[in-house]
Structure formats: C-alpha cells, structure tokens
N, CA, C and O atoms as CSV, one atom per row, in Angstrom:
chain,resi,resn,atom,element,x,y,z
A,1,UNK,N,N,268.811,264.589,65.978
A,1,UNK,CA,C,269.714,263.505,66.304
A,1,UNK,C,C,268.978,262.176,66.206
A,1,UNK,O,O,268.527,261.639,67.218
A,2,UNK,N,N,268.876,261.738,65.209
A,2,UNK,CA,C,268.277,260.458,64.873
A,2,UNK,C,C,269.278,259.212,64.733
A,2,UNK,O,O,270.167,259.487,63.928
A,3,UNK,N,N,269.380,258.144,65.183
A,3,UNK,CA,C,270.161,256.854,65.066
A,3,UNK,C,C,270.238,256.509,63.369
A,3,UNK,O,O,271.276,256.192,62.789
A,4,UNK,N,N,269.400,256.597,62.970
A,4,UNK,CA,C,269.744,255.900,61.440
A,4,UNK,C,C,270.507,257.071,60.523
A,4,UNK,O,O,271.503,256.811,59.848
A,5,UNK,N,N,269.801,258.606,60.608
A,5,UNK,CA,C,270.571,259.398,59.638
A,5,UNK,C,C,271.888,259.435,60.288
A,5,UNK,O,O,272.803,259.631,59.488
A,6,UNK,N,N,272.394,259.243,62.061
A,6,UNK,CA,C,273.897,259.222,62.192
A,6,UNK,C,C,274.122,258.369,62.013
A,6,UNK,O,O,275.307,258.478,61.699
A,7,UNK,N,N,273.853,257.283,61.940
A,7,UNK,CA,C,274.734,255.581,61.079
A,7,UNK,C,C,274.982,255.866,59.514
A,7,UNK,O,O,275.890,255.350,58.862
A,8,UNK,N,N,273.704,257.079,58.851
A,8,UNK,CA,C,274.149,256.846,57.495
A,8,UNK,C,C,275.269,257.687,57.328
A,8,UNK,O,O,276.248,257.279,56.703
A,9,UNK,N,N,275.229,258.867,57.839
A,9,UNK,CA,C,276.265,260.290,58.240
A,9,UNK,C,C,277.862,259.386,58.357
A,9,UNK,O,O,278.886,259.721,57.762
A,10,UNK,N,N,277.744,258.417,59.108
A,10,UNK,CA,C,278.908,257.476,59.088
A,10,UNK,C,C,279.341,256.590,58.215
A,10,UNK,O,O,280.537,256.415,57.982
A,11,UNK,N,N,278.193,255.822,57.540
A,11,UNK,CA,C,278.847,255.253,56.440
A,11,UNK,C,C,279.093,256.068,54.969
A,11,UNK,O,O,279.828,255.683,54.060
A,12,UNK,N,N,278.263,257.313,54.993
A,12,UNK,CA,C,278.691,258.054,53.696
A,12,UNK,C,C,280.182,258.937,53.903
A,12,UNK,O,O,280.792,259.458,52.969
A,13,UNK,N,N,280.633,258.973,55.431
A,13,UNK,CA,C,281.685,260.077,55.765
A,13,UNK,C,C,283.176,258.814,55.637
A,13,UNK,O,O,284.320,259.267,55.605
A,14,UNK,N,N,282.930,257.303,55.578
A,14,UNK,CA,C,283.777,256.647,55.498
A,14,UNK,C,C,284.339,256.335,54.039
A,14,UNK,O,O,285.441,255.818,53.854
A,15,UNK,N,N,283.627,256.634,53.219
A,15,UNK,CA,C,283.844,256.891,51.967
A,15,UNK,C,C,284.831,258.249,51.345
A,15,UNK,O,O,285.083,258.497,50.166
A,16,UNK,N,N,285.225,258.920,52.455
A,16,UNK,CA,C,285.779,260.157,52.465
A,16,UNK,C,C,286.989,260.643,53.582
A,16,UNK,O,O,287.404,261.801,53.596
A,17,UNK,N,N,287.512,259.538,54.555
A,17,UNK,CA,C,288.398,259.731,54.960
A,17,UNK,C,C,289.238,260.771,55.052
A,17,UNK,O,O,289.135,261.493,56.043
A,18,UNK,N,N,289.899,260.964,54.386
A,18,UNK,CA,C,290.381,262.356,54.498
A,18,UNK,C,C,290.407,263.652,54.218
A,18,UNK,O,O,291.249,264.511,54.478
A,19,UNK,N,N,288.899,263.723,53.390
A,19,UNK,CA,C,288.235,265.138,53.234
A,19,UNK,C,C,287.648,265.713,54.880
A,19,UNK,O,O,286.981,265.245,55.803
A,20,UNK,N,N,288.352,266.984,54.562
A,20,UNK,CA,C,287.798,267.127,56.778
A,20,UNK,C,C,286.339,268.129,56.146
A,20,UNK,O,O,286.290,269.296,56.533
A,21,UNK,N,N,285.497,267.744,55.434
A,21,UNK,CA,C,283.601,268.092,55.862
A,21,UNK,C,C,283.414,266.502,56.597
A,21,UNK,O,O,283.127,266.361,57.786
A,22,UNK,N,N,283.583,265.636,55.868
A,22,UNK,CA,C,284.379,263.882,56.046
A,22,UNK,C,C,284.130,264.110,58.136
A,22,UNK,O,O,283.328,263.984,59.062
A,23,UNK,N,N,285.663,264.553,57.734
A,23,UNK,CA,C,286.228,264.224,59.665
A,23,UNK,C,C,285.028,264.946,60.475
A,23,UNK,O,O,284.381,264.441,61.393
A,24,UNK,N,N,284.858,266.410,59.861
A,24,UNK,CA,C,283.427,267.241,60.930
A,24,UNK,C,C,282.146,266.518,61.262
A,24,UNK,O,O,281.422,266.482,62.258
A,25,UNK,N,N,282.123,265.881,59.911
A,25,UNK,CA,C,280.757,265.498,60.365
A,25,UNK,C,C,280.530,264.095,60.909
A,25,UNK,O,O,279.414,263.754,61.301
A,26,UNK,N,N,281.431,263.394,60.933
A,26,UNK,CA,C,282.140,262.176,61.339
A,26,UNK,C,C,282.636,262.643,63.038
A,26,UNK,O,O,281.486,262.682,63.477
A,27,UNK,N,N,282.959,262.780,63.492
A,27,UNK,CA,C,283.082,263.235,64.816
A,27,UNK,C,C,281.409,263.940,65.581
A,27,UNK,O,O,280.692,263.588,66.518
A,28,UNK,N,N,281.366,265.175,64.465
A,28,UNK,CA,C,279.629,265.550,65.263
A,28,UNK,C,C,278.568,264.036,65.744
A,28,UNK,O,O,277.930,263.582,66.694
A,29,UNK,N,N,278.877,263.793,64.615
A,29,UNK,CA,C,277.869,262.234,64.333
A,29,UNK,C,C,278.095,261.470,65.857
A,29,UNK,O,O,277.302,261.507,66.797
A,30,UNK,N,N,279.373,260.793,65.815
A,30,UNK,CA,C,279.761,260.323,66.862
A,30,UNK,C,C,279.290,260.575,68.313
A,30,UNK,O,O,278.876,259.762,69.140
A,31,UNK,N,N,279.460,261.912,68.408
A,31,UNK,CA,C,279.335,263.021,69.454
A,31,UNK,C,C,277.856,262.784,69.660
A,31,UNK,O,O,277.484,262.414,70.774
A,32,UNK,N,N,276.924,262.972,68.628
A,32,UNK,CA,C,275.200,263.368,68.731
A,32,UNK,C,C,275.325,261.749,69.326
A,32,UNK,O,O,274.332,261.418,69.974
A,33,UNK,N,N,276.175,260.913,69.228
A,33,UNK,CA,C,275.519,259.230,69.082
A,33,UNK,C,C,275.904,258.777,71.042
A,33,UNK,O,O,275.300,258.055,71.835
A,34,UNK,N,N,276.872,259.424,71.144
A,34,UNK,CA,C,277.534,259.366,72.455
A,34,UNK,C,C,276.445,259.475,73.247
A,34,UNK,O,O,275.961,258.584,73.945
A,35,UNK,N,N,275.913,261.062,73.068
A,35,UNK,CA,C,274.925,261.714,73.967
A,35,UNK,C,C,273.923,260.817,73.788
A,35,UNK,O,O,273.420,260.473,74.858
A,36,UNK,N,N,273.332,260.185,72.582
A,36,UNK,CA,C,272.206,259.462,72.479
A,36,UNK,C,C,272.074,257.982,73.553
A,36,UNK,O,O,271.184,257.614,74.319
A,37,UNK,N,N,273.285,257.444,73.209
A,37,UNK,CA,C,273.502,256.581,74.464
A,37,UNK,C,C,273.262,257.297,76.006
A,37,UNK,O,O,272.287,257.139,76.740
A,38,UNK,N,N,274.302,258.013,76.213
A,38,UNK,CA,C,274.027,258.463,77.661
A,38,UNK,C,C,273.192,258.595,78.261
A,38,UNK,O,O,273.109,258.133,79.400
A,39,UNK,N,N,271.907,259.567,77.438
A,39,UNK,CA,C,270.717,260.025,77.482
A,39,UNK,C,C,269.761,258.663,78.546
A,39,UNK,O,O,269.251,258.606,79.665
A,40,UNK,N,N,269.977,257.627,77.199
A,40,UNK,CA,C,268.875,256.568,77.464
A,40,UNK,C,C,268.477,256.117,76.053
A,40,UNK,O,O,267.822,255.080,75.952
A,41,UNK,N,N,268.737,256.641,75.221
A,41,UNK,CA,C,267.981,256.396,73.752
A,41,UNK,C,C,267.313,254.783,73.572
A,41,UNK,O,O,266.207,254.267,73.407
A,42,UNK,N,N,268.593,254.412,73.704
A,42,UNK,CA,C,269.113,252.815,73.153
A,42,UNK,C,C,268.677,252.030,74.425
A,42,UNK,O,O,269.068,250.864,74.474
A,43,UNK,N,N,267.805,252.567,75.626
A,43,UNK,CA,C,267.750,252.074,76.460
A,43,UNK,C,C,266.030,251.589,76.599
A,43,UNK,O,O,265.593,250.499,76.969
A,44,UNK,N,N,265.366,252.666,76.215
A,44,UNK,CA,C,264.405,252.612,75.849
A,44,UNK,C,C,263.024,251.337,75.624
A,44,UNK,O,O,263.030,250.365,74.868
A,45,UNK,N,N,262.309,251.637,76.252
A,45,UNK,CA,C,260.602,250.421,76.110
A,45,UNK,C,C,261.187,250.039,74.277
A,45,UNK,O,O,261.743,250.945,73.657
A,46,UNK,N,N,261.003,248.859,73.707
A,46,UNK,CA,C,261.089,248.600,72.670
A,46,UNK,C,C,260.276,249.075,71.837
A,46,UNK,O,O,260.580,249.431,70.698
A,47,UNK,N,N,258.858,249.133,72.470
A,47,UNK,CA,C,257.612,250.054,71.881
A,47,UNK,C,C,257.814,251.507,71.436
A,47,UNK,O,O,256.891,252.157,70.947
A,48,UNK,N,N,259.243,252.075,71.646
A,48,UNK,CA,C,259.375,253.441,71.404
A,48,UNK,C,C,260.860,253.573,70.605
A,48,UNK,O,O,261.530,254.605,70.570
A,49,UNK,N,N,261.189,252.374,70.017
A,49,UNK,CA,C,262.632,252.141,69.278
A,49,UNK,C,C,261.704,251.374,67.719
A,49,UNK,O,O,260.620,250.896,67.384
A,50,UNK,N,N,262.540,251.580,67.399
A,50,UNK,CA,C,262.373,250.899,65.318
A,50,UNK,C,C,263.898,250.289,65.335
A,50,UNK,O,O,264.907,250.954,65.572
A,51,UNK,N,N,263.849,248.631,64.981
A,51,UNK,CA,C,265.093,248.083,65.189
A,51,UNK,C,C,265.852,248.643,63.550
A,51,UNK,O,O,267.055,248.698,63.294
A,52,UNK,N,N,265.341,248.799,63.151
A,52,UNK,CA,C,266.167,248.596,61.747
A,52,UNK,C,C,266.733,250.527,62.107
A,52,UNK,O,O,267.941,250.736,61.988
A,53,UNK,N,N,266.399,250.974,62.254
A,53,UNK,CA,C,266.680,252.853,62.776
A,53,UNK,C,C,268.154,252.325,63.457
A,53,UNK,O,O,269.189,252.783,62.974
A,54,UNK,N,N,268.225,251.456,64.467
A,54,UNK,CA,C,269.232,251.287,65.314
A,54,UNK,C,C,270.470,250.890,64.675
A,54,UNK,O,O,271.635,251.239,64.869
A,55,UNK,N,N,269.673,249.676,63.468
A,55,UNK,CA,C,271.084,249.039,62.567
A,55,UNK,C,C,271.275,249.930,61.629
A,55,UNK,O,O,271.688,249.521,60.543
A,56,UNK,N,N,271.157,250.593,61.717
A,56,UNK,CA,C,271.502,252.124,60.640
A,56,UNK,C,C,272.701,252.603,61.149
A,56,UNK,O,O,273.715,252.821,60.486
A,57,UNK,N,N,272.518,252.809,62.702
A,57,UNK,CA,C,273.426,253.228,63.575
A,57,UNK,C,C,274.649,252.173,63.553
A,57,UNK,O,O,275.838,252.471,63.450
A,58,UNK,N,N,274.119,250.911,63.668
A,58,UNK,CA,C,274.948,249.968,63.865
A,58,UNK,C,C,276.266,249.974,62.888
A,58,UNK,O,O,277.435,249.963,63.275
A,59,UNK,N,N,275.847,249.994,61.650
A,59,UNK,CA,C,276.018,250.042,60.069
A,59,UNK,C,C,277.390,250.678,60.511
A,59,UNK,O,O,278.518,250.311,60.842
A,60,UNK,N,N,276.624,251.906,60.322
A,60,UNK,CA,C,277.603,253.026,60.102
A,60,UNK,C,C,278.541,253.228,60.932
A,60,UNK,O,O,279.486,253.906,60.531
A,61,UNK,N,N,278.565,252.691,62.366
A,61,UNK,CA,C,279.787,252.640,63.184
A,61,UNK,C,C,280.397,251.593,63.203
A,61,UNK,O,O,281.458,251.696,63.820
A,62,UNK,N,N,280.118,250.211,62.628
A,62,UNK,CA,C,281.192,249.095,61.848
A,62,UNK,C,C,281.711,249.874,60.550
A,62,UNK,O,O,282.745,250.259,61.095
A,63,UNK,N,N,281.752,250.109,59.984
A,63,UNK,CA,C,282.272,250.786,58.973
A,63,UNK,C,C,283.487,252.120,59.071
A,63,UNK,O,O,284.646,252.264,58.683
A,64,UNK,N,N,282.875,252.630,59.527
A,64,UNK,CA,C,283.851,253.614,60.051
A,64,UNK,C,C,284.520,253.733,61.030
A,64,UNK,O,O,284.088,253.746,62.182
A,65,UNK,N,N,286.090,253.875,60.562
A,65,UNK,CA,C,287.462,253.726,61.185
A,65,UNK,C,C,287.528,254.369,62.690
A,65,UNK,O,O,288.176,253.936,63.643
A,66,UNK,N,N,286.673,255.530,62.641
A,66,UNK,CA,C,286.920,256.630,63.948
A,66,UNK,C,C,285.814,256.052,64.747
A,66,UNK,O,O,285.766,256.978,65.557
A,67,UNK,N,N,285.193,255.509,65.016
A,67,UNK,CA,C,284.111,255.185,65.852
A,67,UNK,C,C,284.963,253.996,66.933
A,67,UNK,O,O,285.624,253.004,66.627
A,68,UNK,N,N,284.596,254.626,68.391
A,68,UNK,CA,C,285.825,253.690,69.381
A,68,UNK,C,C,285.626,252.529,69.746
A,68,UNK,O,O,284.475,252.249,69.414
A,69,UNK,N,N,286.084,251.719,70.229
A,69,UNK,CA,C,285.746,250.101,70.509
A,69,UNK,C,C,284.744,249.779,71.614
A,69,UNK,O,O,284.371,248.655,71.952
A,70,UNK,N,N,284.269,251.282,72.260
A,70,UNK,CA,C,283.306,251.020,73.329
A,70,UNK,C,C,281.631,250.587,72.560
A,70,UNK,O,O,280.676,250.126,73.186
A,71,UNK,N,N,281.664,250.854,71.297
A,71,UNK,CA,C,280.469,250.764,70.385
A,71,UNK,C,C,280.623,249.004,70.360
A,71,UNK,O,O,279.564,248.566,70.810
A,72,UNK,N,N,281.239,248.247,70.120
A,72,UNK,CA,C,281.810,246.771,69.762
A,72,UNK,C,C,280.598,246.203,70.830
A,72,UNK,O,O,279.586,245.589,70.493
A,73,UNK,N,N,280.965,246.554,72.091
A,73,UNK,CA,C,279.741,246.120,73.125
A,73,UNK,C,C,278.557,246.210,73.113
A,73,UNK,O,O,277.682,245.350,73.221
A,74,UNK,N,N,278.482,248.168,72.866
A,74,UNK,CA,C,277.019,248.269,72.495
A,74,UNK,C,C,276.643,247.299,71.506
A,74,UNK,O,O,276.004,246.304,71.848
A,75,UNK,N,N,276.924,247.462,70.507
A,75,UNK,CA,C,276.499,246.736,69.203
A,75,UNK,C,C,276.088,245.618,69.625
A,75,UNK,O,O,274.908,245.295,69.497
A,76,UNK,N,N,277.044,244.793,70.234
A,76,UNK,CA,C,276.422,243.677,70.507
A,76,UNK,C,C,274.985,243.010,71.178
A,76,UNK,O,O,274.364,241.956,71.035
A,77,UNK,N,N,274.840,244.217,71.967
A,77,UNK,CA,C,273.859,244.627,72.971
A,77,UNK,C,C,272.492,244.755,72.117
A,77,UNK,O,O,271.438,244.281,72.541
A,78,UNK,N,N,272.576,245.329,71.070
A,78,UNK,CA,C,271.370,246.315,70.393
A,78,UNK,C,C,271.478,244.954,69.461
A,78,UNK,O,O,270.402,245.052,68.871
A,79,UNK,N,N,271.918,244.080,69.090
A,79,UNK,CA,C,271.780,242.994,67.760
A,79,UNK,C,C,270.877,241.557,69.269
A,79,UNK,O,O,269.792,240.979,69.195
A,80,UNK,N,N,271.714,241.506,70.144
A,80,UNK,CA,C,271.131,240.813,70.959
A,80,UNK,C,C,269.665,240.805,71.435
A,80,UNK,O,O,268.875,239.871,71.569
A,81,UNK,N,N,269.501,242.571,71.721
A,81,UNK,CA,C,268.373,242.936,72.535
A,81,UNK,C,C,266.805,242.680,71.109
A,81,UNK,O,O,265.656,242.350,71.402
A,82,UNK,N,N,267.192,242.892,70.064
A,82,UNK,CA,C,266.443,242.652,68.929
A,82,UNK,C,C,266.116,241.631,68.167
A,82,UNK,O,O,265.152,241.506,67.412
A,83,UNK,N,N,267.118,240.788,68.451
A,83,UNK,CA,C,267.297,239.330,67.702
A,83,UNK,C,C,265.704,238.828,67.571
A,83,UNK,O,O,264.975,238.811,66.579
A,84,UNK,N,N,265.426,238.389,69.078
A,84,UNK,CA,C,263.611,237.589,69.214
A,84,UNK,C,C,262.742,238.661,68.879
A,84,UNK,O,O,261.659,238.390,69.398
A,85,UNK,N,N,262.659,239.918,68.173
A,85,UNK,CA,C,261.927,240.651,67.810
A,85,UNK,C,C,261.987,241.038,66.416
A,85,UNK,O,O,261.231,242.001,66.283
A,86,UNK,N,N,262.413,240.803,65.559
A,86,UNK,CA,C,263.017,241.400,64.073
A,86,UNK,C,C,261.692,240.851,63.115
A,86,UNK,O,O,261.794,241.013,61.899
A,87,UNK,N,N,260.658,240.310,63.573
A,87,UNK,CA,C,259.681,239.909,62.778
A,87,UNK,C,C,258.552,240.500,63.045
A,87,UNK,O,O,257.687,240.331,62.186
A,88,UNK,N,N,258.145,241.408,64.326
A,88,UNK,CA,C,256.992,241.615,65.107
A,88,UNK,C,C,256.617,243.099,64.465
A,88,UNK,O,O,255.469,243.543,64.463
A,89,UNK,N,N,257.649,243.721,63.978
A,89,UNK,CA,C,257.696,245.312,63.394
A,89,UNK,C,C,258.208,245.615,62.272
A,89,UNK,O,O,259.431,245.485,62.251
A,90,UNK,N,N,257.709,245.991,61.276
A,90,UNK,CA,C,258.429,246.180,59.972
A,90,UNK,C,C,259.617,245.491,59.009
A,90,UNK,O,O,260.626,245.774,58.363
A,91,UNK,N,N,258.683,244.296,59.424
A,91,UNK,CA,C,259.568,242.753,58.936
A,91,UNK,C,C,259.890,242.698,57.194
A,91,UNK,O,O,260.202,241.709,56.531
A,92,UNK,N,N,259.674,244.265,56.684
A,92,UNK,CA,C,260.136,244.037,55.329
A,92,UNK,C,C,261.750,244.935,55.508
A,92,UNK,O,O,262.476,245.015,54.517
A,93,UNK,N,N,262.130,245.490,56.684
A,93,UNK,CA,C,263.065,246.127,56.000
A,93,UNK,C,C,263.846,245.445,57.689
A,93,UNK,O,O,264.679,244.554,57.522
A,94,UNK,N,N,263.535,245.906,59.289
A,94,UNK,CA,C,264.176,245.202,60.273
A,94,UNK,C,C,265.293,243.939,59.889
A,94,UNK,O,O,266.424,243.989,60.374
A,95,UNK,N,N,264.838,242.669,58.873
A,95,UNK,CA,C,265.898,241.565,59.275
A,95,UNK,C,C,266.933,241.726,58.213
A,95,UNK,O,O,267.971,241.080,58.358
A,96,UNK,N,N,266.770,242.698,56.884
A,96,UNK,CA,C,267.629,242.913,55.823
A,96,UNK,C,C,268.701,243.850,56.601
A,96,UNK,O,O,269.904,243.747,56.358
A,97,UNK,N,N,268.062,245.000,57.790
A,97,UNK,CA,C,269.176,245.571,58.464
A,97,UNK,C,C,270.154,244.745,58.956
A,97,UNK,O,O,271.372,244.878,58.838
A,98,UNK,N,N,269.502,243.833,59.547
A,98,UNK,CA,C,270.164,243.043,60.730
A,98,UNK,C,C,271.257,242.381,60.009
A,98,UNK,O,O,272.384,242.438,60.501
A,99,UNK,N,N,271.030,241.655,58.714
A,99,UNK,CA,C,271.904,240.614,58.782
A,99,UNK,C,C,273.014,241.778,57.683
A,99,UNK,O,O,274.044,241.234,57.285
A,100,UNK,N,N,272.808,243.187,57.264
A,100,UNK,CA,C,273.854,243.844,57.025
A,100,UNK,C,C,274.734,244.192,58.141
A,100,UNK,O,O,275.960,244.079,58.141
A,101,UNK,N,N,273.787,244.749,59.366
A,101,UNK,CA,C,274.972,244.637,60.570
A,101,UNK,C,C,275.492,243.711,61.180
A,101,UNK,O,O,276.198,243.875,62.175
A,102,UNK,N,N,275.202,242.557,60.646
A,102,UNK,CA,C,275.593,241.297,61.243
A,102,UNK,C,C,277.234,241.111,60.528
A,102,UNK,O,O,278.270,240.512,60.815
A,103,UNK,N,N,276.760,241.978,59.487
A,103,UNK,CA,C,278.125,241.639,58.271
A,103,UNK,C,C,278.550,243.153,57.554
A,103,UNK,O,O,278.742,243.138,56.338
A,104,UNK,N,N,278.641,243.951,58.008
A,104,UNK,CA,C,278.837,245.690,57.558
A,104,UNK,C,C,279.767,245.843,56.613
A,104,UNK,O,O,279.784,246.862,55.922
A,105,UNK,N,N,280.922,244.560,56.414
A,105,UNK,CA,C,281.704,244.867,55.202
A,105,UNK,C,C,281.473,244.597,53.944
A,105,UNK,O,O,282.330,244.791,53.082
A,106,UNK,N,N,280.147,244.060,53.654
A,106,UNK,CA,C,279.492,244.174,52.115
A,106,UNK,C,C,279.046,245.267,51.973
A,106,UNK,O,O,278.690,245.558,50.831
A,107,UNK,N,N,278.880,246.361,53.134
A,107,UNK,CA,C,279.018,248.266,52.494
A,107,UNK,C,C,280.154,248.959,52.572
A,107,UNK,O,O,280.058,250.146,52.262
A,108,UNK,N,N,281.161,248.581,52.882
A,108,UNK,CA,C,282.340,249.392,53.597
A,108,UNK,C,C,283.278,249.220,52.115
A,108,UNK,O,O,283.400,248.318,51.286
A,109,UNK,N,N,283.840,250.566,52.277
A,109,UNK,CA,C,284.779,250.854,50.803
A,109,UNK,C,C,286.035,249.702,50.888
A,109,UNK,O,O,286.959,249.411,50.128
A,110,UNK,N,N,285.672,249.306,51.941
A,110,UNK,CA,C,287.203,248.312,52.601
A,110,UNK,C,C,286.922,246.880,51.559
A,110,UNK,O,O,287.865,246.225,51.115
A,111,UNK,N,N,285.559,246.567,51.291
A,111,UNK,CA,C,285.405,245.028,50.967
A,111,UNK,C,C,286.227,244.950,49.854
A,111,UNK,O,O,287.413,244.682,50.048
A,112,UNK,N,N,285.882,245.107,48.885
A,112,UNK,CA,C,287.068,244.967,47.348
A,112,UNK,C,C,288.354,245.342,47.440
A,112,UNK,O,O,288.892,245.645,46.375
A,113,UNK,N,N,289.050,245.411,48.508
A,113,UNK,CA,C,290.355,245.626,48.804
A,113,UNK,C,C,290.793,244.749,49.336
A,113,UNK,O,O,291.974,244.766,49.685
C-alpha cells in the first residue's frame, strides 16, 4: 500500500470508467488510501514521507470521479503541509508533482472535452 502506486492505480483506472477491473481496483485503491490515512501515514515526521509519493496520491484522487469530497481537505492539507519544503528533497521531481496537483486536469481524460 504505497501513496504514489494508489494515486497512479487512480489515475490509470479513470481512464476506464466503466470497465469494472476499472471500478475493483478503483475502490481497493481508495480503500488501501482510507486505511492509510487512518493509520497515520500522511501524518507522519516529514523525515519519513517523500512529498512528490504523496502528489501521486494527490493526482490520482483529483482525477478520479469516485474518490469522496473528504480527500478535497486532505489534499489541501498535504499541498499546504509541503509547500515550504518542495526544494529540501528531491527537488528534481517534488515541485513538477506539486504544481500537477496544483492543476490535475492537464492529466485527466476530462481536459480536451
């Protein structure tokens, strides 16, 4: 249960809407992401998080339709909690995440529509 392969699990399963491997693994995802919150994941010493791992997560639950509006907060939370840090750790790939989750519909099958 990793944050970035379930953000990608989400943006590749939004591309597929109504194929149900699509809906299964789109719900599991969700589900593994729920528990990950609950747990503490996202709560975590920063020293033991990778921000760009998180906007993976982020990604993929702006994008996809089934993911519930209680994420809208988180999200906000995890773009906030990272903002003064996006240069200190893996500053070649961290701020290219960021400013895709800042803006998730230049991946989403939705933009050219």
């Amino acid at each position: 249960s990793d944050p970035l392969d379930l953000g990608e699990a989400l943006w590749i399963t939004h591309w597929y809407p109504d194929e149900q491997w699509a809906k299964t693994i789109t719900s599991k995802s969700l589900q593994a992401l729920e528990e990950l919150w609950q747990h503490g994941d996202f709560q975590e010493s920063l020293n033991r998080r990778l921000a760009f791992r998180e906007f993976g997560t982020t990604i993929g639950i702006q994008v996809n339709d089934k993911a519930g509006e209680i994420w809208k907060d988180r999200i906000n939370e995890i773009h906030n909690l990272w903002l003064p840090h996006l240069y200190k750790r893996d500053k070649d790939i961290s701020p290219v995440m960021f400013c895709t989750s800042l803006r998730p519909g230049v991946v989403s099958r939705h933009y050219l529509t």
